[in-house]
N, C-alpha and C positions, 0 to 999 in steps of 0.2 A: 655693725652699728657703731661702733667703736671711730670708725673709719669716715662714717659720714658725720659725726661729732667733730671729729678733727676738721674736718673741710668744712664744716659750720664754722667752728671756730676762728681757722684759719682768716676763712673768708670776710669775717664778721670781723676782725683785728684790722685787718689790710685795709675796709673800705673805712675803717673810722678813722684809721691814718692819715686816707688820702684826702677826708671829709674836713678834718683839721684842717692838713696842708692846704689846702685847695681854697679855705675860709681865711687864713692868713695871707695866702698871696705866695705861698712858696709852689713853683713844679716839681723843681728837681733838691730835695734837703742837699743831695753831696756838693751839686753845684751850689745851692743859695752859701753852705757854710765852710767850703773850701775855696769856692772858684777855680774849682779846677771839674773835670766831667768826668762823670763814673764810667768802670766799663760797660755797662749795661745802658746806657746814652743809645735814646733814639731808641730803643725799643717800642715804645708804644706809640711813638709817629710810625715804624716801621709798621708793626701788625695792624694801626689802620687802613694805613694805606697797602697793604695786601687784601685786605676785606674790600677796600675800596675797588681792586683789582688792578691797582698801582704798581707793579713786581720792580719796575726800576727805582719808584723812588722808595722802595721797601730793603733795594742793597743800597741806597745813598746813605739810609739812615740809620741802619744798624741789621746787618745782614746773617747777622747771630740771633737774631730775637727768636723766632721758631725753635731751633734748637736749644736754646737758655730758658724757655718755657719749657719744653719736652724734659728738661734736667731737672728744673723745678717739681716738677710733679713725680719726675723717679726720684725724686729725694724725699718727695712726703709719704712715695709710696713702700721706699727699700725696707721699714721695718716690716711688714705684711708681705715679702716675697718670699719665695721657697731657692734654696741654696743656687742651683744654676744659673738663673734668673734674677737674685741678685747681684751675682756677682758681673754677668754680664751690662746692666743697668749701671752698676758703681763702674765699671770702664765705660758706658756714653758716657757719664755723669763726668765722669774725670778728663776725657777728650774733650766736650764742649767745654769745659772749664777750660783748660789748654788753650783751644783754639780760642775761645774766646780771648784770652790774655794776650795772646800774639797779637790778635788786631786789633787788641786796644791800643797795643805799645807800639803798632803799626803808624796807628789815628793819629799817634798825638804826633 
């Protein structure tokens, strides 16, 4: 129960964020207040256009996305795992991070 509180929760923060943003006219905060692109850029054009059944233009746009959601969710999950299990999660968690960072510093 504990677990699906938290994914209420979660969920429920995130989409009033995006309900904001999205009511001001901001996409992207890092870009609107830096001008410069986060590493996570194009992710959600990317997993559309995978739903879409789009796969190229899903590497044009951020070919991390898939895996950067999969890290996401092992990271809300790593408290509730039993010792081998998370330790193997906290290494994907740690290599999409990695890779992720290479091809941001790739991108830019």
């Amino acid at each position: 129960m504990q677990l699906v509180k938290k994914h209420i929760h979660i969920c429920t923060t995130l989409l009033g964020v995006w309900i904001t943003y999205y009511l001001i006219g901001v996409t992207c905060p890092i870009l609107f207040f830096t001008g410069q692109i986060c590493p996570t850029c194009g992710s959600t054009r990317a997993i559309l256009s995978l739903l879409r059944g789009n796969f190229k233009m899903y590497v044009s746009y951020q070919p991390m996305a898939i895996p950067l959601v999969v890290a996401v969710i092992l990271c809300i999950h790593l408290q509730f795992m039993k010792k081998p299990l998370k330790e193997i999660s906290a290494a994907i968690v740690g290599a999409t991070l990695f890779l992720n960072t290479v091809f941001y510093i790739l991108r830019l």
